[in-house]
LOTOR-436435 format. One record per residue (C-alpha): residue in three letters; x, y, z. Coordinates in Angstrom, 1 decimal, always signed. Last residue first. Example, Ala and Ser with C-alpha at 12.3 -4.5 7.8 and 13.67 -1.06 7.14 Angstrom:
2
<filum=SER	xx=+13.7	yy=-1.1	zz=+7.1>
<filum=ALA	xx=+12.3	yy=-4.5	zz=+7.8>
***
This chain:
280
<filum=UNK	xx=-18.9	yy=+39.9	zz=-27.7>
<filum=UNK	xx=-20.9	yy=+38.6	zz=-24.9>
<filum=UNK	xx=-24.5	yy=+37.2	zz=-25.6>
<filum=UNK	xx=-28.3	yy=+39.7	zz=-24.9>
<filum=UNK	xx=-30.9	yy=+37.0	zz=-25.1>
<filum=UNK	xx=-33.8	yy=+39.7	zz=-24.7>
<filum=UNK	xx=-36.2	yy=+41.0	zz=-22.5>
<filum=UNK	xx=-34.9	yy=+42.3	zz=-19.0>
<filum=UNK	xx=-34.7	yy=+45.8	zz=-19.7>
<filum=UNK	xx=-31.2	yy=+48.1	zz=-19.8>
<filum=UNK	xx=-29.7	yy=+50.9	zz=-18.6>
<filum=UNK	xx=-31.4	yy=+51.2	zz=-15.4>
<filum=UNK	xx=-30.8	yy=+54.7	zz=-13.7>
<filum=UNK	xx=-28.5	yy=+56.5	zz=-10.8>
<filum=UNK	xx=-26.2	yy=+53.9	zz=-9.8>
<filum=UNK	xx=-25.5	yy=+54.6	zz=-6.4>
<filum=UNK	xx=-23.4	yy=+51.9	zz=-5.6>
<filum=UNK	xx=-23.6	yy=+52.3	zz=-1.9>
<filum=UNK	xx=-27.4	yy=+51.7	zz=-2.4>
<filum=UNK	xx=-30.0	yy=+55.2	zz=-2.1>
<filum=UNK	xx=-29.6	yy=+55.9	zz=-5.9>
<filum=UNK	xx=-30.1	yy=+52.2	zz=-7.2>
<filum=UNK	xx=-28.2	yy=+49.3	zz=-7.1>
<filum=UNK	xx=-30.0	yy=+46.5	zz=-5.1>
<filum=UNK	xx=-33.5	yy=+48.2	zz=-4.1>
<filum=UNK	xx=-33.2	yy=+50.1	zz=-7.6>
<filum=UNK	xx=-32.7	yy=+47.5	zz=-9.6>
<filum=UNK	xx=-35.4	yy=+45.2	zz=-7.7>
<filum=UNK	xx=-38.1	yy=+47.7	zz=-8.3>
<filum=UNK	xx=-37.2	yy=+48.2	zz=-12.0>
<filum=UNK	xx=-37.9	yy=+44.4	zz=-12.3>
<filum=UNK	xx=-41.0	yy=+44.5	zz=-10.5>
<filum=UNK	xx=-42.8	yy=+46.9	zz=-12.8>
<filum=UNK	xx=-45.0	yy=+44.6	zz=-14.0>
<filum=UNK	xx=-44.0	yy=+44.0	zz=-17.4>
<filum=UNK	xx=-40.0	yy=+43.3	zz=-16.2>
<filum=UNK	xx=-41.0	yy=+41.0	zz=-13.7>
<filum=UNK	xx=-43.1	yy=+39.4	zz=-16.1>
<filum=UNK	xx=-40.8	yy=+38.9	zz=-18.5>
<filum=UNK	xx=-38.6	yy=+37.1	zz=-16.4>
<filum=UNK	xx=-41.2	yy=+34.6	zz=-14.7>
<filum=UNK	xx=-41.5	yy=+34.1	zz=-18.5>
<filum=UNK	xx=-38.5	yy=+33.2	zz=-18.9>
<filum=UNK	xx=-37.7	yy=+30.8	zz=-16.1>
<filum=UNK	xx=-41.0	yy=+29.2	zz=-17.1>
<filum=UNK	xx=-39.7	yy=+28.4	zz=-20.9>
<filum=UNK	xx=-36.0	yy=+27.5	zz=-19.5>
<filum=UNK	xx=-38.0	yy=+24.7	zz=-17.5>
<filum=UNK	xx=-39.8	yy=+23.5	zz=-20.0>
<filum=UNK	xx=-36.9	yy=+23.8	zz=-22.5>
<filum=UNK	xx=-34.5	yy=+21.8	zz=-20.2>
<filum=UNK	xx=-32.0	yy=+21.1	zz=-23.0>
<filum=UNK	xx=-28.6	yy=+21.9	zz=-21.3>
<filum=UNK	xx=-29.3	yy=+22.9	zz=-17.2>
<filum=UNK	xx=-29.6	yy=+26.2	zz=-16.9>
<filum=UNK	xx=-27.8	yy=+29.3	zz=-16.1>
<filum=UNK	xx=-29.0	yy=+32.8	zz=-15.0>
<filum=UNK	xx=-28.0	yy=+35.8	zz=-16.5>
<filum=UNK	xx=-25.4	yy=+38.3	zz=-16.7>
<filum=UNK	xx=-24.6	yy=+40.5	zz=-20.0>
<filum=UNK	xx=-20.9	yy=+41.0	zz=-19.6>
<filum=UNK	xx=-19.7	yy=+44.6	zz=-21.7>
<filum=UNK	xx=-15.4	yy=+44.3	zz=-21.9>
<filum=UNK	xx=-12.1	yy=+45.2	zz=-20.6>
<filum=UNK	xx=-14.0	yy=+48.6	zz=-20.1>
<filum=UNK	xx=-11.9	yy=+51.4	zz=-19.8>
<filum=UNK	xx=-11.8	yy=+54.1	zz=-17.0>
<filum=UNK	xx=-9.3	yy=+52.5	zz=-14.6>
<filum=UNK	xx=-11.1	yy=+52.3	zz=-11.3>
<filum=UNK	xx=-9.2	yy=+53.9	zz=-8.6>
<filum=UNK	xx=-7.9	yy=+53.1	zz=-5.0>
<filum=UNK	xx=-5.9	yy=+55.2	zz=-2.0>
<filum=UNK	xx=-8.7	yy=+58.0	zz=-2.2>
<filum=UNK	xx=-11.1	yy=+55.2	zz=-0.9>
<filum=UNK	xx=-9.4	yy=+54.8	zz=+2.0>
<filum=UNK	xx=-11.9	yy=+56.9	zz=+3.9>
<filum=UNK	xx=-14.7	yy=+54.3	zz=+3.5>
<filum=UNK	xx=-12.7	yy=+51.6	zz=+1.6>
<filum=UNK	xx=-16.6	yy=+49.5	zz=+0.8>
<filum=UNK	xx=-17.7	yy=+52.0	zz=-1.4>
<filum=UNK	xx=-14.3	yy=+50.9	zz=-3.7>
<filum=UNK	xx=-15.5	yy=+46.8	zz=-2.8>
<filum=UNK	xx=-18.9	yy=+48.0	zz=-4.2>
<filum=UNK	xx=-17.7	yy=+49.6	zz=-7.3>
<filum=UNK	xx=-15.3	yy=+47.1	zz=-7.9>
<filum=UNK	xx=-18.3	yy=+44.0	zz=-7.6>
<filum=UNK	xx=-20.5	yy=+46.5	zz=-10.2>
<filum=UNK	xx=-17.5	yy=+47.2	zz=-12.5>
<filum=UNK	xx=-17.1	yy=+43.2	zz=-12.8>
<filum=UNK	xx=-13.5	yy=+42.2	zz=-11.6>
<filum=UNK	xx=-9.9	yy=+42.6	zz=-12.4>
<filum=UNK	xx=-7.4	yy=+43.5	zz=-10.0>
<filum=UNK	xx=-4.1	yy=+45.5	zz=-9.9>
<filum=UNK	xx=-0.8	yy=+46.2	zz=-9.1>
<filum=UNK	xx=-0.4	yy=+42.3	zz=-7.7>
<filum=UNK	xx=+0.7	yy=+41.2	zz=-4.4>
<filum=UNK	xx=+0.6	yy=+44.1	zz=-2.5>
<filum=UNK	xx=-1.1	yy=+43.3	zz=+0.3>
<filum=UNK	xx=-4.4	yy=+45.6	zz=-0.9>
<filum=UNK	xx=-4.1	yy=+43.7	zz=-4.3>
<filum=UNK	xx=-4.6	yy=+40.0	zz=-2.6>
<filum=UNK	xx=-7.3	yy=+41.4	zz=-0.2>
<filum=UNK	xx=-8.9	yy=+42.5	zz=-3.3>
<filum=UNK	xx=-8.6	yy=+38.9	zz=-5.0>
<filum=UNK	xx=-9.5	yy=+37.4	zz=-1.5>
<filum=UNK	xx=-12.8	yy=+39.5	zz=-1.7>
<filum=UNK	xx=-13.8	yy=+38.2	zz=-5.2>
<filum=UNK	xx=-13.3	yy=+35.1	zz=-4.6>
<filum=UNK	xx=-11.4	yy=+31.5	zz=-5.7>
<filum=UNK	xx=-8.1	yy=+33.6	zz=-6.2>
<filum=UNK	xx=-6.3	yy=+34.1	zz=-10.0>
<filum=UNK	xx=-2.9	yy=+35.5	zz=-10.5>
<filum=UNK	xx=-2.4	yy=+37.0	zz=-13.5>
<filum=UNK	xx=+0.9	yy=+38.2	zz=-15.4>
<filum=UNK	xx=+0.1	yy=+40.5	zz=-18.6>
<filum=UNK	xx=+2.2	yy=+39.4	zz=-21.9>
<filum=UNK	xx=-1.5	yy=+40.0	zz=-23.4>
<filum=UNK	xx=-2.8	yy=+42.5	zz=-22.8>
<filum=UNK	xx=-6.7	yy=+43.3	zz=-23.3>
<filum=UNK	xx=-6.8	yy=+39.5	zz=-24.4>
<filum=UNK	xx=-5.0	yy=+38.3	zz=-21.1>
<filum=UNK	xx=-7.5	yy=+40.7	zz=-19.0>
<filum=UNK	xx=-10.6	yy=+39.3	zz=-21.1>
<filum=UNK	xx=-9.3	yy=+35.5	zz=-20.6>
<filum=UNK	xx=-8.7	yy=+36.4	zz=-16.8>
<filum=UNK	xx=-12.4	yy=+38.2	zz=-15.9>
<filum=UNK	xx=-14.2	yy=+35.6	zz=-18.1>
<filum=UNK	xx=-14.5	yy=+33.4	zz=-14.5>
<filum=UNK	xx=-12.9	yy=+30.3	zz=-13.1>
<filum=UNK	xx=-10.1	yy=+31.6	zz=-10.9>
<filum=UNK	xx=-10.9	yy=+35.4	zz=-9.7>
<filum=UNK	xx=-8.8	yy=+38.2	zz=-10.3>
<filum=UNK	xx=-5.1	yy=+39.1	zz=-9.7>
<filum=UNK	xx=-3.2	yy=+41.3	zz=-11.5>
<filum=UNK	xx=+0.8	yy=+41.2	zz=-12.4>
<filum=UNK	xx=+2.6	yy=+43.5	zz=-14.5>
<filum=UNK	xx=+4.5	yy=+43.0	zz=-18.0>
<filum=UNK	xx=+1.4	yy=+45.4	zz=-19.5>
<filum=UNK	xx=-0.3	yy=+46.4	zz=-17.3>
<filum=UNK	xx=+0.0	yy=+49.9	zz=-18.6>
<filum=UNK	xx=-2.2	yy=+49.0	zz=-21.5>
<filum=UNK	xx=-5.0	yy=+49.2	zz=-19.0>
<filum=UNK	xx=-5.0	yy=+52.7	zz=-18.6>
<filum=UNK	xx=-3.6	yy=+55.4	zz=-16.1>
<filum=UNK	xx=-0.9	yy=+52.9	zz=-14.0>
<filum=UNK	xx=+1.3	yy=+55.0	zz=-11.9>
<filum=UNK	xx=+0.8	yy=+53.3	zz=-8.8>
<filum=UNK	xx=-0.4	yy=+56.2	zz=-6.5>
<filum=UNK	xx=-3.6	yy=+55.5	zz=-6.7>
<filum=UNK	xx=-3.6	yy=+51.8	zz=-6.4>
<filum=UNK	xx=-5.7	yy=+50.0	zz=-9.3>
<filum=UNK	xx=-9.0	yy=+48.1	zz=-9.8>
<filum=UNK	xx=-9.5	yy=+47.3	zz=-13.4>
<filum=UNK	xx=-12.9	yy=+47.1	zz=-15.4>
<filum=UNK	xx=-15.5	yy=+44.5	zz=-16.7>
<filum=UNK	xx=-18.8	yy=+45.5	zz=-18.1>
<filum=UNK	xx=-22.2	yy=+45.3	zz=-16.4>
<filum=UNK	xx=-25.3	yy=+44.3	zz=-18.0>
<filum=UNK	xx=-28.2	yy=+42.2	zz=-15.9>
<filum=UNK	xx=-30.8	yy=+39.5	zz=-16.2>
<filum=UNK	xx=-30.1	yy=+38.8	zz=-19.5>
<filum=UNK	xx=-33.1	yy=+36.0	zz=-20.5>
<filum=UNK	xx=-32.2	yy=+32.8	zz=-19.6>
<filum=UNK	xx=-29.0	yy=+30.6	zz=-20.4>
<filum=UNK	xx=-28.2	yy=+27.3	zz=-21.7>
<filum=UNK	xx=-25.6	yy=+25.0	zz=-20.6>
<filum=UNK	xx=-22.4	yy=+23.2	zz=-22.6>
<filum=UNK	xx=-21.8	yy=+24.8	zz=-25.7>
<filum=UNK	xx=-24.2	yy=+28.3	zz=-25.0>
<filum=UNK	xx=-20.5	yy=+28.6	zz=-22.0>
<filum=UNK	xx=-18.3	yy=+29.3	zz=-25.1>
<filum=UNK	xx=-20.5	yy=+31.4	zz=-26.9>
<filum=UNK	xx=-21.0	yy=+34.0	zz=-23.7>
<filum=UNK	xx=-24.0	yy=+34.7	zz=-20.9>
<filum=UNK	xx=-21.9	yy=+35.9	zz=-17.7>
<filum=UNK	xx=-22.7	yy=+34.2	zz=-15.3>
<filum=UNK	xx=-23.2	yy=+36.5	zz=-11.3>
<filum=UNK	xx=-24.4	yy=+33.0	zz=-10.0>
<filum=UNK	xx=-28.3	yy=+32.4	zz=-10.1>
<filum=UNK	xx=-27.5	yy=+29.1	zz=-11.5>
<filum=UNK	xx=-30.7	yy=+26.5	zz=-11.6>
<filum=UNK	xx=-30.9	yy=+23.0	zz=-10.5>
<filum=UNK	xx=-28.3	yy=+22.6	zz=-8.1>
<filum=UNK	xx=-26.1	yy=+19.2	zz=-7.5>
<filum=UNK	xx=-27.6	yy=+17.5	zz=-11.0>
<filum=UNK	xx=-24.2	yy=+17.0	zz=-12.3>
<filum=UNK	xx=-24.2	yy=+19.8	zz=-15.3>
<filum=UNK	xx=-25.4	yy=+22.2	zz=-12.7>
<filum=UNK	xx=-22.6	yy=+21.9	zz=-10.3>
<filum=UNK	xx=-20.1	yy=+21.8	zz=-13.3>
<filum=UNK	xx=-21.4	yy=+25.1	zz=-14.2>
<filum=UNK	xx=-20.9	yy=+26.9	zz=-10.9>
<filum=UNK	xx=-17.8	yy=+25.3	zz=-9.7>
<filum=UNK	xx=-15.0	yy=+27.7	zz=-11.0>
<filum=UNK	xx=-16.6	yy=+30.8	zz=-9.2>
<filum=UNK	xx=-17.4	yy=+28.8	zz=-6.0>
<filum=UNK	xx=-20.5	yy=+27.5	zz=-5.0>
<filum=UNK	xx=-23.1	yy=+28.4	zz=-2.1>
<filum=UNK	xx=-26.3	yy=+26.6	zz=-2.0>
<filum=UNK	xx=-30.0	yy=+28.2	zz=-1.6>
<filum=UNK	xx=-32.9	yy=+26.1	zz=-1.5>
<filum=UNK	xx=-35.9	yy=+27.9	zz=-2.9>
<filum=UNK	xx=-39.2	yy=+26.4	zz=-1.4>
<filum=UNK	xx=-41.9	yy=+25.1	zz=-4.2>
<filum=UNK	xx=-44.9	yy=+26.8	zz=-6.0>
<filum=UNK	xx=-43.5	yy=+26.5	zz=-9.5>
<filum=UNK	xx=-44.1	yy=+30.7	zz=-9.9>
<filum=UNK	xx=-42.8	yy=+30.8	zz=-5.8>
<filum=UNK	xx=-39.5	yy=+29.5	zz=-7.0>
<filum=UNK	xx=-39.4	yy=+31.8	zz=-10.1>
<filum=UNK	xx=-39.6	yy=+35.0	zz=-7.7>
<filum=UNK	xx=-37.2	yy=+33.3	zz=-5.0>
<filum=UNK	xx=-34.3	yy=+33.2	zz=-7.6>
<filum=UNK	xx=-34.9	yy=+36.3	zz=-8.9>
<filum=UNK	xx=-34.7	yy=+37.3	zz=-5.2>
<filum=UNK	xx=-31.5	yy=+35.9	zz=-4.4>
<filum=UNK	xx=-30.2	yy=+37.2	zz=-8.1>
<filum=UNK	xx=-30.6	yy=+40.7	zz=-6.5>
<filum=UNK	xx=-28.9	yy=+39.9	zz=-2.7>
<filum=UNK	xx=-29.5	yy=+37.7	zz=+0.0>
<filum=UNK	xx=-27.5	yy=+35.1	zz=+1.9>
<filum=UNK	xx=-28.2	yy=+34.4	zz=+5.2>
<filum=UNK	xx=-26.0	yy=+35.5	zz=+8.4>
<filum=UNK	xx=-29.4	yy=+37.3	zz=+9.7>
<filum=UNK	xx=-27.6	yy=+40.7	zz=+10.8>
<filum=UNK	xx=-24.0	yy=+40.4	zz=+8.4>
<filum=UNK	xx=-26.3	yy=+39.4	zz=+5.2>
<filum=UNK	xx=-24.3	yy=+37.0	zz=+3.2>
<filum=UNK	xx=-24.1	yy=+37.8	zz=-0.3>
<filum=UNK	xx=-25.6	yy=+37.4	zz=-3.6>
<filum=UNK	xx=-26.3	yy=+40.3	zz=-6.3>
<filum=UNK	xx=-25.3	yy=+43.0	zz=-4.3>
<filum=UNK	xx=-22.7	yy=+41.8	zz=-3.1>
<filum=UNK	xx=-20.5	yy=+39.4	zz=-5.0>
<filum=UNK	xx=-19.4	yy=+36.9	zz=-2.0>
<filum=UNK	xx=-22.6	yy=+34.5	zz=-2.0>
<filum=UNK	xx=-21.7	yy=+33.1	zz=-5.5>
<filum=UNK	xx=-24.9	yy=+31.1	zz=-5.8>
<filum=UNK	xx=-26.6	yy=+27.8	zz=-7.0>
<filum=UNK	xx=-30.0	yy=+27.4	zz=-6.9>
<filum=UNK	xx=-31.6	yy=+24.1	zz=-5.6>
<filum=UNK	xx=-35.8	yy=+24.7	zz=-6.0>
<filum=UNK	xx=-37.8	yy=+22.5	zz=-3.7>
<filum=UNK	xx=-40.9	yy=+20.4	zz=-3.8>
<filum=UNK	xx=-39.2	yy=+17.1	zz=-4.8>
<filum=UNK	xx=-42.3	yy=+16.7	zz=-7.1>
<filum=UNK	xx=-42.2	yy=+20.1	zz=-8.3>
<filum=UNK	xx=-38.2	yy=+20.3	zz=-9.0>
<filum=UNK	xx=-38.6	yy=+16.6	zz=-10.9>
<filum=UNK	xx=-41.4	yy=+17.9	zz=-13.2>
<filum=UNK	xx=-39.5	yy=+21.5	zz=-13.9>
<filum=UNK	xx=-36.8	yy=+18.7	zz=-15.0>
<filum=UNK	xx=-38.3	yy=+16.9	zz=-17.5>
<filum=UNK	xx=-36.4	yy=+14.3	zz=-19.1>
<filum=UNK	xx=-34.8	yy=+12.5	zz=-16.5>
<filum=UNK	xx=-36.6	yy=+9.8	zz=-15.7>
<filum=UNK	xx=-37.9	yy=+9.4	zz=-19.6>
<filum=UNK	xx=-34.5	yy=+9.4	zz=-20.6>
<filum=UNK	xx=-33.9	yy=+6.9	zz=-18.5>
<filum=UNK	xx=-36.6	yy=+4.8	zz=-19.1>
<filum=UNK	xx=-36.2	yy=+5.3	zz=-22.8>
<filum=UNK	xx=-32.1	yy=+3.8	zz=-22.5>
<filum=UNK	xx=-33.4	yy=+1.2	zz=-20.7>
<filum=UNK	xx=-35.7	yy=+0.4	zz=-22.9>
<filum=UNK	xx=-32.9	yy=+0.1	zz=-25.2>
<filum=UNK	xx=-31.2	yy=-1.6	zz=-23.3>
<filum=UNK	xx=-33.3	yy=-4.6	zz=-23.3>
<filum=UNK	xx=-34.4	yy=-4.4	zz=-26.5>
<filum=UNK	xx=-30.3	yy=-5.0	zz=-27.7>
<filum=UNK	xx=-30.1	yy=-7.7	zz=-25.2>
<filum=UNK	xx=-33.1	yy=-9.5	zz=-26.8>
<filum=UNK	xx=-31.8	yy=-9.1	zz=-30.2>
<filum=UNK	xx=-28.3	yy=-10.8	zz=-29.2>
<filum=UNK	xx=-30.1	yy=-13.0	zz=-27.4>
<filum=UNK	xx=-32.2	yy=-14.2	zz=-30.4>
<filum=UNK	xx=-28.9	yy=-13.6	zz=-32.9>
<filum=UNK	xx=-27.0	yy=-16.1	zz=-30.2>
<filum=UNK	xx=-30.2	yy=-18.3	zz=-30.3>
<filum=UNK	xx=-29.8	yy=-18.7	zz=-34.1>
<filum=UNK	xx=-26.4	yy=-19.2	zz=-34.4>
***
């Protein structure tokens, strides 16, 4: 009796020191990034401007991109860039495979459950892609019809919301989705304003044939996701942020990615990157 309680006892150290050891391994992140002496982010790749593949170098650049590289030089490691899908981004980072999302993510209640999120990084608002000529003037048209967007992201719950008997076919990218709606198989398709407007400037002379419903389906503050609990590393992501935005850099970026001279020609900032803005 006595040895079984001994053992028992023994066995229960045991794994609890295991338990410390592990936590201890893994409880610092920003430590593990600097010792490996690389920074894994995780990417879209297909949502130009904020990550896509450059047709001259083949290599992915964009707005996030350089984000991205900003807080990798603060740590003083090389960034390591790694294409995911829509649907994979946040299991990615919940395993370990990248260390920090840079992924066009939206920052909602739902996702706060499972990751944490920086500072907004960008505001866009969702909106609906439609043929000219196909007799659909507001959303509530779409009703009994069937859109197509991407699988994975807030772009089908908000569509389903907006209305609700709608039919949606979901693709694993952006530009399928709009490939989807030029062949005809859906009457419309729901993205971020910012990706419509760019696939629209990207129509040249057939832009006539498309138009961008005027409501919002809803207002996505973007930012960058992070591992659940990594306050160190959150804390620098932050503050690499903020001093973007103090320095002038911020407004710099904005208007190399999206401003007046870009296709997307969006003629001001409408927002600063300083707060914890959350859907809804």
């Amino acid at each position: 009796m006595h040895l079984n309680r001994r053992l028992l006892t023994s066995s229960l150290l045991a794994l609890t020191a295991s338990f410390l050891g592990l936590g201890l391994a893994h409880a610092d992140q920003l430590d593990d990034i600097k010792k490996k002496g690389e920074l894994v982010v995780g990417v879209l790749g297909t949502d130009e401007p904020n990550s896509f593949i450059d047709p001259k170098t083949r290599e992915i650049i964009g707005y996030e991109v350089d984000l991205a590289q900003a807080i990798a030089k603060k740590i003083g490691v090389k960034l390591q860039i790694k294409q995911l899908a829509v649907a994979a981004r946040i299991p990615e980072l919940q395993q370990g495979h990248v260390d920090l999302l840079a992924a066009s993510l939206t920052h909602n209640k739902e996702r706060e459950a499972v990751i944490d999120f920086s500072l907004t990084t960008f505001v866009t608002g969702q909106k609906v892609l439609v043929k000219s000529d196909s007799g659909i003037k507001n959303v509530a048209d779409l009703a009994g019809k069937k859109v197509v967007t991407i699988k994975g992201g807030t772009q089908e719950p908000n569509i389903r919301k907006a209305v609700p008997n709608v039919d949606v076919v979901t693709f694993e990218t952006g530009p399928q989705a709009f490939q989807a709606l030029q062949q005809g198989k859906g009457v419309a398709f729901v993205n971020d304003e910012v990706s419509l407007l760019d696939q629209h400037a990207k129509l040249g002379a057939a832009q006539a044939q498309y138009t961008i419903l005027p409501q919002n389906l809803s207002v996505e503050p973007l930012a960058l996701g992070i591992k659940k609990g990594e306050s160190k590393f959150k804390a620098l992501i932050d503050g690499v942020l903020r001093e973007l935005e103090k320095g002038g850099e911020a407004e710099k970026l904005f208007v190399k990615w999206y401003g007046p001279a870009t296709k997307l020609k969006f003629p001001s900032r409408t927002f600063k990157i300083d707060s914890d803005k959350v859907e809804g």
